[in-house]
N, C-alpha and C positions, 0 to 999 in steps of 0.2 A: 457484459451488457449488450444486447440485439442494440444493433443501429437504427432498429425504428423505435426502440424504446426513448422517452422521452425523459430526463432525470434535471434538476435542481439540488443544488447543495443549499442548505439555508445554515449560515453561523450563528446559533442561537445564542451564543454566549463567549467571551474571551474570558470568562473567569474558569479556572479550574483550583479544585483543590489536594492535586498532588505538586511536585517538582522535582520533573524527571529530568534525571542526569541529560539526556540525549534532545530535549522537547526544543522543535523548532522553531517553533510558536517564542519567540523574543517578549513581546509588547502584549503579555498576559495582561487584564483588568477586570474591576468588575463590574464592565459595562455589558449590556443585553438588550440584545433585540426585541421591540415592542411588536403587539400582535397588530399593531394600524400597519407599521412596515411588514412583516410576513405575509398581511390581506392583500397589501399592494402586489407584491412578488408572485403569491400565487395566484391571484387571480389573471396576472398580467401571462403566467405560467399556463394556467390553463387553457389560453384564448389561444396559445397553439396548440390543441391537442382538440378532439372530438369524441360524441359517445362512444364508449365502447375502448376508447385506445387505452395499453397499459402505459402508467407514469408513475416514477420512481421520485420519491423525494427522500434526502439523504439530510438528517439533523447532524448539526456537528458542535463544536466546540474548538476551544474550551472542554472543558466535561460538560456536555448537553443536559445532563439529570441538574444541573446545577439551575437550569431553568426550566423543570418539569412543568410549571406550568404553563410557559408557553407552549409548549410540545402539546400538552392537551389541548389549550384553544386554538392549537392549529390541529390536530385531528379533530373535531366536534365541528370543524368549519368545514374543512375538506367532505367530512361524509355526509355533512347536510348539503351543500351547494352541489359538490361535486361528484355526488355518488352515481352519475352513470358512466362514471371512470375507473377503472382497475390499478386503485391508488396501493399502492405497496409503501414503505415506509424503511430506511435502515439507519442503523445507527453504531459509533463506535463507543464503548463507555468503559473508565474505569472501576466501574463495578460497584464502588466503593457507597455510593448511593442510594442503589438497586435496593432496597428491601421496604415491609412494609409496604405501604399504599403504591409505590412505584412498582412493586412488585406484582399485586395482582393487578393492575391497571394494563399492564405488560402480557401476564397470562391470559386476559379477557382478550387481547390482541393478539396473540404470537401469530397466528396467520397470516396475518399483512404485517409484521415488524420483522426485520432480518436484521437480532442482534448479534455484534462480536463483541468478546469481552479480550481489554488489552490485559496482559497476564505474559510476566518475563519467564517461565519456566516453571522454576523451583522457588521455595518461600525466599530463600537466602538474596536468588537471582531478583524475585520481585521488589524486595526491600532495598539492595543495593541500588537498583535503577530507577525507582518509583517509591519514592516515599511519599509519608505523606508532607501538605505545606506548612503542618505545622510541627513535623520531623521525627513523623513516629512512622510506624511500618504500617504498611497499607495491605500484605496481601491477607492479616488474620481479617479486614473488613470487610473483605468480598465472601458473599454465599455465593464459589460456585456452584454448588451441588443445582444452585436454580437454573441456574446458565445449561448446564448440561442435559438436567432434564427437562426442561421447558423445549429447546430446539436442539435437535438431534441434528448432531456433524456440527453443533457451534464451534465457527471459529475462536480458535485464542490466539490475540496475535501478540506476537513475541518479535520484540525490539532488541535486535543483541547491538549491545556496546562494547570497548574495549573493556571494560569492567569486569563482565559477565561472557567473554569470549573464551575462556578458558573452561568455563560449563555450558557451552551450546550444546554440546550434544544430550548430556543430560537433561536441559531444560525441555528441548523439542522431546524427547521422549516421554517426558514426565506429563506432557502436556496431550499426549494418547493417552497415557495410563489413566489420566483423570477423567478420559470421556470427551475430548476435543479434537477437531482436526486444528492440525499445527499451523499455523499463516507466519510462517517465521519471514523477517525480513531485516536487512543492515538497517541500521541509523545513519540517514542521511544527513547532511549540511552541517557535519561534525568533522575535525582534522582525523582522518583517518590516517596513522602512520603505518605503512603498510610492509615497511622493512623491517619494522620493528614485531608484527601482530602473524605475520607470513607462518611461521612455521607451528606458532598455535593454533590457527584456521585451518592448515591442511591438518593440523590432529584428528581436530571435533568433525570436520569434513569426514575423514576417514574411520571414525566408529559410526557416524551416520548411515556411511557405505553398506558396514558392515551390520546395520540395526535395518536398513532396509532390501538387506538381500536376505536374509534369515527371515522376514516379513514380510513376504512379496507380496497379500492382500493389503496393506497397507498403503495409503495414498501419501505420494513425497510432500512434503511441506512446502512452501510456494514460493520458497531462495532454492528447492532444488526440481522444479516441478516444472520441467521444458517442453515442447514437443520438438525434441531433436530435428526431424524433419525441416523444419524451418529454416535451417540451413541452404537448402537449396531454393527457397522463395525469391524471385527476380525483383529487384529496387524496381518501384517504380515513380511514375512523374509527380507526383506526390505524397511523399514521406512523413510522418511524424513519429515523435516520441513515445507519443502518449495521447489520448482525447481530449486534453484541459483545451476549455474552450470552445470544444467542439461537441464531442456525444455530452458535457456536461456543463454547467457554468453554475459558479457559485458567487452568493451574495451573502456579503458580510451584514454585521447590527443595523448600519444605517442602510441597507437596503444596495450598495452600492456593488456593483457586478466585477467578478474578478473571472479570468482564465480559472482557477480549481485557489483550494483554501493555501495552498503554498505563495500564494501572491498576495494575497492579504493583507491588510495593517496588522491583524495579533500575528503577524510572522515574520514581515520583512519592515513594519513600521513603516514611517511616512514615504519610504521609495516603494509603497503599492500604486501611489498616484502615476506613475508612472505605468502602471497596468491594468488601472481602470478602464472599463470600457475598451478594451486591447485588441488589436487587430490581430486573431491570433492567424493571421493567414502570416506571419512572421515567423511562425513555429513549424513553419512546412520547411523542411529538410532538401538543401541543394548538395551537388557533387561537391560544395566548397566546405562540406563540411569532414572534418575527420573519421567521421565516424559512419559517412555515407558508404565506405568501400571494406567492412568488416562484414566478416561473413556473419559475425553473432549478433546483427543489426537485432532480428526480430524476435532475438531472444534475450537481449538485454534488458534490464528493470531500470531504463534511464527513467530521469526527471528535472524538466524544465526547473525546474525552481530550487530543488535542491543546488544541480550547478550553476544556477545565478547565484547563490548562495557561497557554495567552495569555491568558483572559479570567477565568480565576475560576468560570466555569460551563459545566458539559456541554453544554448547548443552546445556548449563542451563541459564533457564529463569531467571528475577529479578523476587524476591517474590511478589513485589509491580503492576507489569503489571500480574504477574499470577493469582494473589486475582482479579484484574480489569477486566479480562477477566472471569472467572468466572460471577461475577456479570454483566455483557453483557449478558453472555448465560444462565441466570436467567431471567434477562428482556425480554429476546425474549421469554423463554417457557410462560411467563405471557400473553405474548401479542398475539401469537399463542392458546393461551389457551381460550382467550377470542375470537380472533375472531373464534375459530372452534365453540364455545359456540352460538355465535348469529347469528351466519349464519342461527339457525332454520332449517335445513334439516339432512336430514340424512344421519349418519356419512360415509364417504369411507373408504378404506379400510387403503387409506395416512393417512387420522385427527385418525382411532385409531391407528395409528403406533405410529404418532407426540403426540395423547395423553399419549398412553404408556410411550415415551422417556422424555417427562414432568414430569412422575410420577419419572422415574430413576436418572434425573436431580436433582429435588428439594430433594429428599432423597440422595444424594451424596455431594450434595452442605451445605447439614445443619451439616451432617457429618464431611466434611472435616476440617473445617475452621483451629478446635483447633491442628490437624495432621500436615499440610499442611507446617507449616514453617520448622518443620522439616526434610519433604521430599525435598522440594526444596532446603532448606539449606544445603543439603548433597553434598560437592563439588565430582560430579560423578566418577570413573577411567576415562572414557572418556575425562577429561580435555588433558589429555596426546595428544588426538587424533586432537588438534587444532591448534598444534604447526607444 
C-alpha cells in the first residue's frame, strides 16, 4: 500500500458461514452493519481525502457476501457522491456465496474490486480446515474457475494449520496449477507446538525448495517471498510491526474505530474496549523490546494482535511462530540462492547484495536457535505499554 494512499476497513458483518479450524474471529454473530453507520464512516472518510486522491476501502467480515447488500449501498453511494475520487474497493471472501447475482454484479466491477478468494490448497486441505457451519464440505461450493478468470494473478490465500501441515507443499502448488498466485500464510493466535510440527515444516519447506528452483519464472508465495536485502536496513527511531492504526484503521458494525480487524469485538470480544479509539503511538517499537535487536526485524510477518492473543502482549511474539518464521526466511535464501546460481549469467549488483544477505542469514540462523527462547521469553517492560 503507497503511504499516501488512504484506506478504511469497514466490518460489514461478524456473521460467517463456514467454521474454520484456525478462525480468530472468537465472538462470531449475526449482527451487521447498517448502511446509516457505513454513511457516517465514509463520509467522515472522505473529508480527509480530495478530488482526484486514490482511496482504498477494504469490506471485511465475517464473510462480507453474507451482507451483499450492504456492500452495494455502499458502492452506489460512493460512486454517486464521491466520484471525483479513485475509489478502489478489496475484499477477502470464502467464495462459497459468489455465484449468481453476486457474480455478475462483481464482473460489472472487477476494475475497481481486488478480490482474494480464501482456499486451503487441495479439496481434502479445504474441507479439513474450512467446513462448512453447518458441517458439510465447502470447497465443492466455490466456482473458482470465476475467481481465476474474472482477475488474473487472484490471490488464494491459504491458512496452513497443524491439520493440513503435512500437505503444505502440495496445497501451494495445487493452488498454481489452478491459475492462482499463492498468498500462503501460518495461522496465527493458535498454540502452535513447534517441537512437536519442527521436522514436518522443514519437509514441506524443502519440496517447496525444490518446486521453486525447477520454476524460477514462478513467483514465491508470501510465507516465503522476502527481499533478503532487508537484512542490512538500519532500526530506526521509530519502529513498527505493521501499519494497524496507522496507513489503515478499521471500524466495526457499530461504527466504532479499532487499530486493524484483529482488535475488534468479532475477535478478542469485550477486551476490544480496551483498544478503541487506541493510541497507537504505543505500537512504536523501543530498544526495550526483544525483538528490536534481530537482524530479520524487517522481514518478519509479526502482528500486534495475534501476540496479544498467544502471549498476553502486543509487542512480543509466540516463540513457536518466531522459530517458523525463521525457517521461511531460510527457505527463501535456499531458493534465491539457487536460482541466482542457474541463471548462468553474470551476477548484478542485486544477486551480490541477496548473495551477501544469504551469507548473514544462514550464519545468524545456526546461531541463534540455542539463544533465541530466551530472548523471546523475556516478558519485555513494554507489556505495560498494551494496556
Amino acid at each position: 500500500m503507497d503511504k499516501d494512499q488512504k484506506k478504511i476497513m469497514l466490518i460489514l458483518t461478524e456473521a460467517c458461514n463456514l467454521d474454520c479450524v484456525y478462525c480468530y474471529e472468537h465472538f462470531k454473530s449475526d449482527k451487521k452493519m447498517s448502511f446509516e453507520t457505513a454513511k457516517i464512516i465514509l463520509d467522515d472518510f472522505y473529508r480527509t481525502s480530495k478530488p482526484g486522491d486514490t482511496v482504498l476501502i477494504e469490506v471485511f467480515g465475517g464473510e462480507p457476501f453474507t451482507n451483499f447488500d450492504l456492500i452495494k449501498q455502499i458502492d452506489d453511494y460512493v460512486m454517486k457522491v464521491y466520484n471525483d475520487r479513485n475509489t478502489f474497493f478489496e475484499t477477502t471472501t470464502n467464495g462459497t456465496l459468489v455465484h449468481g447475482e453476486i457474480q455478475e454484479w462483481l464482473k460489472q466491477r472487477k476494475d475497481r474490486y481486488m478480490v482474494s478468494l480464501s482456499l486451503d490448497g487441495t479439496e481434502a486441505m479445504q474441507n479439513k480446515n474450512r467446513p462448512l457451519l453447518s458441517g458439510g464440505d465447502s470447497y465443492n461450493s466455490i466456482d473458482i474457475d470465476f475467481f481465476v478468470n474474472t482477475w488474473p494473478n487472484c490471490q488464494a490465500k491459504l491458512t496452513m494449520s497443524e491439520y493440513t501441515l503435512p500437505s503444505l507443499a502440495e496445497g501451494i502448488i495445487n493452488l498454481y496449477r489452478l491459475g492462482f498466485y499463492a498468498d500462503a500464510t501460518l495461522s496465527t493466535g493458535i498454540d502452535w507446538n513447534y517441537s512437536k510440527n519442527e521436522d514436518i515444516f522443514v519437509r514441506e519447506l524443502g519440496k517447496l525448495i525444490d518446486f521453486y528452483t525447477y520454476n524460477p519464472d514462478i513467483k514465491l508465495c508470501t510465507m516465503l517471498d522476502f527481499d533478503l536485502r532487508l537484512v542490512f536496513s538500519n532500526l530506526n527511531k521509530k519502529l513498527r510491526f505493521c501499519g494497524a492504526g496507522e496507513m489503515t484503521k478499521c471500524y466495526d458494525i457499530n461504527g466504532n474505530e479499532y487499530p486493524c480487524q484483529g482488535f475488534a469485538p468479532v475477535a478478542i470480544g469485550k477486551d476490544a474496549d480496551s483498544f478503541m479509539n487506541y493510541d497507537v503511538t504505543k505500537f512504536n517499537i523501543t530498544d526495550e523490546n526483544p525483538c528490536f535487536k534481530c537482524k530479520f526485524f524487517f522481514l518478519c510477518a509479526n502482528c500486534y494482535s495475534a501476540n496479544l492473543v498467544t502471549t498476553g502482549c502486543c509487542h512480543l511474539v509466540d516463540i513457536n511462530l518466531c522459530y517458523s518464521y525463521r525457517l521461511c526466511i531460510l527457505a527463501s535464501a535456499k531458493i534465491q540462492f539457487r536460482r541466482i546460481k542457474n541463471k548462468g549469467a553474470e551476477l548484478t549488483e542485486d544477486d551480490k547484495l541477496i548473495l551477501k544477505a544469504i551469507s548473514v542469514i544462514q550464519e545468524e540462523i545456526a546461531n541463534s536457535k540455542s539463544r533465541l527462547s530466551g530472548v523471546i521469553g523475556h516478558v519485555c517492560d513494554q507489556q505495560k505499554r498494551c494496556k
